[in-house]
C-alpha positions as CSV (number, residue, x, y, z in Angstrom):
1,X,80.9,-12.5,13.3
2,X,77.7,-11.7,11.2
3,X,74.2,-11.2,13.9
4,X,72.4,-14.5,14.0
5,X,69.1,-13.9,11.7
6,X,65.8,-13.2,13.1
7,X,63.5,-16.4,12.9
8,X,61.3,-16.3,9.5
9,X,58.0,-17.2,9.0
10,X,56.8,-19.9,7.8
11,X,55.4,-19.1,4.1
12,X,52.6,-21.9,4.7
13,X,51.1,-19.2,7.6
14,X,49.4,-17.0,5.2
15,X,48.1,-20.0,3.0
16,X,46.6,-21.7,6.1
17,X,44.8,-18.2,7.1
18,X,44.1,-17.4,3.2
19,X,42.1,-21.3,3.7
20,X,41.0,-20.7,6.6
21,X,39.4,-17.3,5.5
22,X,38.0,-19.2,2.5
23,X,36.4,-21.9,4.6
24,X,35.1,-19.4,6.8
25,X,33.4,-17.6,3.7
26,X,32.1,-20.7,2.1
27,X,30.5,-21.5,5.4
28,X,28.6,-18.0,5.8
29,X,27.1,-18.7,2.0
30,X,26.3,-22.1,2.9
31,X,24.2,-21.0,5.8
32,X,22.6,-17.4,3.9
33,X,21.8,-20.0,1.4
34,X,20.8,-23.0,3.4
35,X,16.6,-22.3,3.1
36,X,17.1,-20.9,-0.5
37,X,16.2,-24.6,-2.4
38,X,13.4,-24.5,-0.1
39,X,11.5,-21.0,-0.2
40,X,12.5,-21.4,-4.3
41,X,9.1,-23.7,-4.0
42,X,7.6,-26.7,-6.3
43,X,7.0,-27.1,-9.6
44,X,3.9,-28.0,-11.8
45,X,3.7,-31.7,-11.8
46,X,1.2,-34.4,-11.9
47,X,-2.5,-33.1,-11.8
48,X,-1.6,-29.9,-10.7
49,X,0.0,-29.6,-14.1
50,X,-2.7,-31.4,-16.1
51,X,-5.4,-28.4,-14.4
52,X,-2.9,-26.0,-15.3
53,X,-2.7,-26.9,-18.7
54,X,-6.4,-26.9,-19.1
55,X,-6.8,-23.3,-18.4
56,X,-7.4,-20.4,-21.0
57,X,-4.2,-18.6,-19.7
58,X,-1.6,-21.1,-20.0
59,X,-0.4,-22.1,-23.3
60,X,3.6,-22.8,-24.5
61,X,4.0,-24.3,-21.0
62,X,3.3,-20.8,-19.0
63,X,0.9,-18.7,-17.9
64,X,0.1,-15.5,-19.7
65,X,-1.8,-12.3,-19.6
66,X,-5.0,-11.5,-21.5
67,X,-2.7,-8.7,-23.2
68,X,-0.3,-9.1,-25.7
69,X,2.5,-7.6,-23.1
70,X,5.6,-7.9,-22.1
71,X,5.0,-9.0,-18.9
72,X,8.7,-9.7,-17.7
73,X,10.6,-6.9,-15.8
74,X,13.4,-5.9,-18.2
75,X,17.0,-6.4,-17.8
76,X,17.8,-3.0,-16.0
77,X,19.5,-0.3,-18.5
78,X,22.2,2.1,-18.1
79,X,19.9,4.8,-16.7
80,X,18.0,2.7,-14.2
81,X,21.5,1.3,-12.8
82,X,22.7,4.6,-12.5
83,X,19.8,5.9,-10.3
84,X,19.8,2.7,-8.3
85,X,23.7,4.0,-7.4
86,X,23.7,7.5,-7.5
87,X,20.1,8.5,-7.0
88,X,19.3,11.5,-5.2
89,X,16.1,9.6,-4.2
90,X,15.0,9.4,-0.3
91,X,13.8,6.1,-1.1
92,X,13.8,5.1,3.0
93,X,12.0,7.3,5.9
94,X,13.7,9.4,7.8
95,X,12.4,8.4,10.8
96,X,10.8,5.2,12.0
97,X,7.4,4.7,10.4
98,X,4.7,5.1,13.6
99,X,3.0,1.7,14.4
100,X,-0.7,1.4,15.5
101,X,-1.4,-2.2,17.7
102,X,-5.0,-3.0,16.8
103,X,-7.9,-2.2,19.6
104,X,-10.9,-4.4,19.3
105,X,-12.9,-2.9,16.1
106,X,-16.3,-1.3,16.7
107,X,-19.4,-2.8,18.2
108,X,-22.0,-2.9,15.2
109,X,-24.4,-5.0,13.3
110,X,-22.4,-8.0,12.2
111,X,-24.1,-8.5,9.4
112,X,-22.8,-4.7,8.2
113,X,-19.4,-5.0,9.4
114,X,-16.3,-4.2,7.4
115,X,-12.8,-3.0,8.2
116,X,-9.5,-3.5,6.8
117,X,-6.5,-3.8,8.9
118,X,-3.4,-2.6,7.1
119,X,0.1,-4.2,8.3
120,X,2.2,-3.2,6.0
121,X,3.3,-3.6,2.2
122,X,0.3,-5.4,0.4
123,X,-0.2,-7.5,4.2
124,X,-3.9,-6.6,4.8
125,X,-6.5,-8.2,7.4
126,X,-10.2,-8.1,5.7
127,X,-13.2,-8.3,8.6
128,X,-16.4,-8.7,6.7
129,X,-19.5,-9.6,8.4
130,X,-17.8,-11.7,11.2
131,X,-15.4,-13.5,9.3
132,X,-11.7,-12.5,8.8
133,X,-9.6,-13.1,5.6
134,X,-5.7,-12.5,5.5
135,X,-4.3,-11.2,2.4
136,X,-0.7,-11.8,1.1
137,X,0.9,-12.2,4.5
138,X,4.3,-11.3,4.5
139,X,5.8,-11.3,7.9
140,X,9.9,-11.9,7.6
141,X,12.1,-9.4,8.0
142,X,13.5,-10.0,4.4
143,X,11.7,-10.7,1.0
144,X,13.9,-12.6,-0.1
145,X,14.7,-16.7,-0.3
146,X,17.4,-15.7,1.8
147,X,17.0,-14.8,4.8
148,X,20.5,-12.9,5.1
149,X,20.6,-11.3,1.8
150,X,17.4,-9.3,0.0
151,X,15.3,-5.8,0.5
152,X,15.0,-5.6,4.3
153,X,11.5,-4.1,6.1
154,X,11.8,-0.7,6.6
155,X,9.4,-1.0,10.0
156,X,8.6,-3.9,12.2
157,X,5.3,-5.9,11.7
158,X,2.7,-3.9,13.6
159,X,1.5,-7.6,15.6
160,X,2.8,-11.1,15.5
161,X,1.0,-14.2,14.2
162,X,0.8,-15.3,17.4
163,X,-1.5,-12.1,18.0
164,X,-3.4,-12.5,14.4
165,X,-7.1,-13.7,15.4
166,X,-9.0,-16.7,13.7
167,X,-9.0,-16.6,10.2
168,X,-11.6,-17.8,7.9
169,X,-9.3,-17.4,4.7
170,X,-6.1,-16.3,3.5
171,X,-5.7,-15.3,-0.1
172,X,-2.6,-14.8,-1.8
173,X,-2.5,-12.8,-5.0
174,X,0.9,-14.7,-6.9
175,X,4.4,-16.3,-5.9
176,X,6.5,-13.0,-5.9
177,X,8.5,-13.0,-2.3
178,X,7.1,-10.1,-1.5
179,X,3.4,-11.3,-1.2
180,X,4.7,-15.3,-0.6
181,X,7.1,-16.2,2.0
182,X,7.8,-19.6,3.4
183,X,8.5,-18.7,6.5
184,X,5.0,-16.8,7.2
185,X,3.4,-19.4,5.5
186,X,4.8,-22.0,7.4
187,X,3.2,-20.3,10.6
188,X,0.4,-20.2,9.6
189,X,-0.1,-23.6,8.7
190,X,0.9,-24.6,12.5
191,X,-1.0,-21.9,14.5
192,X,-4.4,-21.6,11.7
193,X,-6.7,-23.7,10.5
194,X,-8.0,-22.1,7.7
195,X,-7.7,-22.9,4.0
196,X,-5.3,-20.8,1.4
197,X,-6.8,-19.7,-1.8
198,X,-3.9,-19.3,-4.0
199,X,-4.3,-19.2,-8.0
200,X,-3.5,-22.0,-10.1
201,X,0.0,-24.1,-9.3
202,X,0.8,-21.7,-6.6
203,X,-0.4,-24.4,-4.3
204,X,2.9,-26.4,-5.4
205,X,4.7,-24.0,-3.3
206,X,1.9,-24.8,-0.5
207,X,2.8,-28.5,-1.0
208,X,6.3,-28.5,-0.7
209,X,6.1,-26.2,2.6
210,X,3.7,-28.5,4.4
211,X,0.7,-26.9,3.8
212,X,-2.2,-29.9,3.8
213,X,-3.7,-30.8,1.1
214,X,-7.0,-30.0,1.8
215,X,-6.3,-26.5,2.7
216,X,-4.9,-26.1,-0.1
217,X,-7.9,-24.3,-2.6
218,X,-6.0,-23.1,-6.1
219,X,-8.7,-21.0,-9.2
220,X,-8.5,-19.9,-12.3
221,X,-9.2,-16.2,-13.2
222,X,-13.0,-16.3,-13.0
223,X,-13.7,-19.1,-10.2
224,X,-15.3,-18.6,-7.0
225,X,-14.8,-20.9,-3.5
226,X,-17.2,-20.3,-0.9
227,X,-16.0,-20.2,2.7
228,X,-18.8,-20.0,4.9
229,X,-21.1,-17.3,4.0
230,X,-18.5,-15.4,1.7
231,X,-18.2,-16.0,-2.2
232,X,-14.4,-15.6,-2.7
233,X,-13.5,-15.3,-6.7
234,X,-10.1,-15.0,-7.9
235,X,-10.0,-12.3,-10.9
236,X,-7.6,-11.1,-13.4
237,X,-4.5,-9.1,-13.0
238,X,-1.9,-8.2,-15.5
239,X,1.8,-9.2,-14.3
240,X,3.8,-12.3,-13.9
241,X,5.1,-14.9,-11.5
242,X,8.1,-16.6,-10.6
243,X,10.6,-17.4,-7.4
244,X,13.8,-18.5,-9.7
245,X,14.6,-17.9,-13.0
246,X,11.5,-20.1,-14.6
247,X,9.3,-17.2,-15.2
248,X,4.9,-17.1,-15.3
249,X,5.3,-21.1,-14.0
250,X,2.1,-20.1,-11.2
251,X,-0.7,-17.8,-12.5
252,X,-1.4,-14.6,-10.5
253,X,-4.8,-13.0,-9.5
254,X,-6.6,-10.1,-8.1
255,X,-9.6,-11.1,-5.8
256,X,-13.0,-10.3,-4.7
257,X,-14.3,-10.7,-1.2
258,X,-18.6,-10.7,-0.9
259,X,-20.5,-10.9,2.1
260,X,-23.9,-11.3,1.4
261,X,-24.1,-7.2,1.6
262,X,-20.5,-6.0,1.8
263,X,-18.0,-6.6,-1.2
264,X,-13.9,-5.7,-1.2
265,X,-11.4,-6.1,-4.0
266,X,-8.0,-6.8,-3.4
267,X,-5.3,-5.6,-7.1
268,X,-2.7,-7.8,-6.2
269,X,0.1,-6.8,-8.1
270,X,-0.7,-5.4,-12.0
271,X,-0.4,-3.1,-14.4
272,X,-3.6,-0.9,-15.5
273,X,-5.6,-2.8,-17.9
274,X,-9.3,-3.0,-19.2
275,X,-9.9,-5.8,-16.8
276,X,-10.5,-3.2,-14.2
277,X,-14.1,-2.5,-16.3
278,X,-15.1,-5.7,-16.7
279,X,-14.3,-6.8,-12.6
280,X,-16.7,-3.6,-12.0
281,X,-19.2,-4.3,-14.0
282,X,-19.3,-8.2,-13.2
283,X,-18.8,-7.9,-9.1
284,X,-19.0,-4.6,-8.4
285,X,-19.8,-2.0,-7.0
286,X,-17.1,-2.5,-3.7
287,X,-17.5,-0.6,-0.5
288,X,-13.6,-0.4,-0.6
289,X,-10.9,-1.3,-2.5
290,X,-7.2,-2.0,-1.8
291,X,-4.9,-1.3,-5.0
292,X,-1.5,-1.5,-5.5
293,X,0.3,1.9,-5.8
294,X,3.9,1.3,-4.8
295,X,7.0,-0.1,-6.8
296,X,6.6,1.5,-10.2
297,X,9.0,2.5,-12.5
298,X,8.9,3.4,-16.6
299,X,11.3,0.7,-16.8
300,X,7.9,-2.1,-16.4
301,X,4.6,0.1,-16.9
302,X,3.1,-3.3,-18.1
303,X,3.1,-5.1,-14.6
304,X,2.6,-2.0,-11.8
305,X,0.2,0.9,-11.7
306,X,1.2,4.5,-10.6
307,X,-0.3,6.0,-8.5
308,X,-2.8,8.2,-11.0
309,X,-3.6,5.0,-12.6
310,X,-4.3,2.9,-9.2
311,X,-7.2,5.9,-8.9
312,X,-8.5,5.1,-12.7
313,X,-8.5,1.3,-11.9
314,X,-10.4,2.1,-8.2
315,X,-13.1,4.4,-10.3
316,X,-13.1,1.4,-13.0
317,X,-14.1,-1.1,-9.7
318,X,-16.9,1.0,-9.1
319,X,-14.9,1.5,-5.6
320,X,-16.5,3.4,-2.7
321,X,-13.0,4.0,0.3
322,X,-9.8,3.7,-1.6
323,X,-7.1,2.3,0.7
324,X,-3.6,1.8,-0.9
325,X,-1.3,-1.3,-0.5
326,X,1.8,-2.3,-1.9
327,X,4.0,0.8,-0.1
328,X,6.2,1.9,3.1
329,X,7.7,-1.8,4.0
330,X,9.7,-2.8,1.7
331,X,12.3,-0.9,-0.9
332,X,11.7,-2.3,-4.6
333,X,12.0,0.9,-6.6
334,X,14.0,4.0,-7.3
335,X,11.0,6.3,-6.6
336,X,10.9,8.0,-3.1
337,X,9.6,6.2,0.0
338,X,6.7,8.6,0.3
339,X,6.2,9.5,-3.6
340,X,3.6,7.0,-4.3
341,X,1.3,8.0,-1.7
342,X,2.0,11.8,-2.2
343,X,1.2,11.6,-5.6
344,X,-2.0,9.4,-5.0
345,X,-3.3,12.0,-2.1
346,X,-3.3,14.9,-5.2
347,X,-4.8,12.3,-7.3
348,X,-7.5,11.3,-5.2
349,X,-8.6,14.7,-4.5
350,X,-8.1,16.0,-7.7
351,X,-10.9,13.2,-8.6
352,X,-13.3,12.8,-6.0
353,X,-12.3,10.0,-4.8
354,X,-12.8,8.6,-1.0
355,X,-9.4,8.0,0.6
356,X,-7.9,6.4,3.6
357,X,-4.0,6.0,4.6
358,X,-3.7,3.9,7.6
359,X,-0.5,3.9,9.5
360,X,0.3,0.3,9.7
361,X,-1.9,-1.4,12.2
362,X,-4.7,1.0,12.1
363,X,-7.9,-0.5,12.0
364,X,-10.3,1.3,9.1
365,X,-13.8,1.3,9.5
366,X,-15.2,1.5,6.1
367,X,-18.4,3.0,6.7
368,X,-16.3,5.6,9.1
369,X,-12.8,6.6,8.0
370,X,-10.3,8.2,9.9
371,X,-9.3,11.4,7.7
372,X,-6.8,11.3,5.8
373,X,-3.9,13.6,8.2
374,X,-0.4,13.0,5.4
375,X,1.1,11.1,8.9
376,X,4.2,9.6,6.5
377,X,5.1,13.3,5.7
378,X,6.5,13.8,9.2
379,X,8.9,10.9,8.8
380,X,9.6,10.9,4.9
C-alpha cells in the first residue's frame, strides 16, 4: 500500500506573501515620499509672477544669468559615474567632525561688533553691531525633499533652533535643498519673528510653507531692504534654481550685510564671474567675506567656484577675513571631504590673504581671529 502523501502547500501562500511584501513596499514609498509634494514648493503665480516678469533677469519664462552660460548641471557622463562608483576618493571624515557649542561672544563696542558663527555647510549666523542675521539655514538631517532618501549630514548641527538667539533677519541665497529646507523653515516661522529676505519667487516656497506674508521680503539683484539699522541688498550670483525638474523658476542671489561701519558679503552658491568686481567696487570694501568653496567638479565650472577661484572672487570683494562656506556637512561632489579647504589653505597663503576655518560652532571675531590650526586634517 503506497505511503499516504505529505500535505502540500497551498500555491496561493507565496502569492499572498509576494502581495503582502508588495503592499509593504508601496507603503515605505508612500511614507519616504509623503512631505515630497510639499518641500517641492510653489510656483510663480499671480503678482508674484507679474514682479517676476518685470525684472531684467527673467525672460522666456525663467530666470537667467548675466552670462551667456550654461547654467544647468549636466547630465552626468561616463567618467563622472564612474568615479561616483569606483572613486578612490575619501569623500567622508574619518572621524567625527569636532563640534564647538557657542559661548557668549566678546564684550565690545556694539557699534564695532562683528562675528560669524559657522554651523555647518553654507549655515552661517552674522552678529553685526547688535543685530543677528541667519543665512541659509539648513538644519535636517537630509537635503533632500525626502526625508528618508538624499545626501545625509556628515556631523550633527552644532545647536538647535531652539538654542538660535533673536534674529533680526534671515537671508537665503536660492531654492537648492541644501540652502532651503522646509522643515527648518518651518521652525523658524513658529519660534522667530523676523522677516526672510529671499530673491525673487522664492517667497512662493515661503507661502506655501506658512510663512506670513508680511515676513515674507523677495529683491531683485540690486535691491536693498533695511531692517533696523542694516542696509541688506541682494546681489548677483552666477548659478541656477530649482526643487523639481522646472529649472531657474526662482532667481538666486549673493548678499551684502552693512552696519553703518561694518559690511559682510555672503557668495551664495556661483560660479566665478566679473560680478565679483563690480559688488567690490559698488559695496565694498567687507571686513569679511564668506564664499562658497565646496561642491565643485569640471563637470559644472559655470555654477561653483574652486577653491583658487573662491580666493580671486574674495580679493575681487575687496575682502578683509576670508571664512569659507559651502563644505564638511553635506556630500555633493566626487572631490575629497577635506580637498576644498586643503586646497584653499595653499591658496590663501600663497596670496596674502587673511583666513579663518572655524570648526562648526565656533564663534569668529573678525577683528580677532582664531589662527588658522588645519583641525579637519586630524579627522579627514
Amino acid at each position: 500500500m503506497r505511503a499516504p502523501k505529505e500535505p502540500t502547500q497551498s500555491g496561493t501562500g507565496p502569492r499572498v506573501g509576494g502581495s503582502l511584501a508588495g503592499l509593504l513596499a508601496l507603503a515605505g514609498l508612500a511614507w519616504a515620499a509623503r512631505n515630497v509634494p510639499a518641500a517641492l514648493g510653489g510656483r510663480l503665480a499671480g503678482a508674484r509672477a507679474e514682479r517676476a516678469a518685470r525684472s531684467p533677469q527673467f525672460r522666456d519664462g525663467v530666470f537667467h544669468n548675466r552670462a551667456d552660460t550654461r547654467t544647468m548641471v549636466p547630465a552626468p557622463d561616463r567618467n563622472l559615474v564612474r568615479e561616483l562608483i569606483f572613486g578612490k576618493q575619501r569623500r567622508r571624515p574619518t572621524a567625527p567632525v569636532p563640534l564647538v557649542r557657542p559661548t557668549a561672544g566678546p564684550a565690545v563696542d556694539p557699534a564695532r561688533e562683528l562675528n560669524v558663527v559657522w554651523y555647518g555647510h553654507a549655515s552661517a549666523l552674522i552678529e553685526i553691531e547688535g543685530r543677528r542675521v541667519l543665512i541659509d539655514p539648513v538644519w535636517s538631517e537630509r537635503c533632500s525633499p525626502s526625508a528618508s532618501v538624499g545626501p545625509r549630514r556628515l556631523h550633527e548641527p552644532p545647536v538647535r533652533l531652539d538654542e538660535l538667539p533673536r534674529l533680526d533677519a534671515i537671508l537665503i541665497s536660492h531654492d537648492h535643498y541644501d540652502h532651503l529646507d522646509m522643515a527648518t523653515v518651518q521652525e523658524l516661522t513658529a519660534r522667530q519673528s523676523a522677516p526672510f529676505l529671499v530673491p525673487l519667487g522664492v517667497g512662493a516656497h515661503l507661502d506655501r510653507w506658512g510663512v506670513p506674508a508680511d515676513r515674507i521680503v523677495e529683491l531683485d539683484w540690486g535691491q536693498t531692504h533695511r531692517v533696523a539699522d542694516l542696509e541688506i541688498t541682494c546681489t548677483a550670483a552666477q548659478h541656477f534654481s530649482g526643487r523639481g525638474l522646472r529649472r531657474n523658476g526662482t532667481l538666486w542671489s549673493s548678499w551684502v550685510v552693512a552696519g553703518r561701519q561694518r559690511r559682510v558679503y555672503y557668495t551664495g552658491d556661483s560660479g566665478y564671474f566679473a560680478g565679483y568686481a563690480e559688488i567690490g567696487a559698488e559695496h565694498g570694501p567687507f571686513d569679511v567675506t564668506l564664499v562658497q568653496i565646496g561642491a565643485y567638479d569640471r563637470a559644472w565650472p559655470s555654477i561653483h567656484m574652486f577653491p583658487e577661484e573662491a580666493v580671486s572672487a574674495h580679493l575681487d570683494l575687496r575682502g578683509g577675513l576670508f571664512i569659507p562656506v559651502h563644505w564638511a556637512t553635506f556630500n555633493l561632489a566626487v572631490h575629497d571631504w577635506s580637498e576644498p579647504v586643503d586646497r584653499l589653505w595653499a591658496e590663501a597663503k600663497a596670496r596674502d590673504v587673511r583666513l579663518a576655518v572655524p570648526r562648526p560652532g565656533e564663534r569668529v571675531v573678525v577683528d580677532d581671529p582664531p589662527p588658522v590650526d588645519g583641525w579637519w586634517q586630524s579627522v579627514a
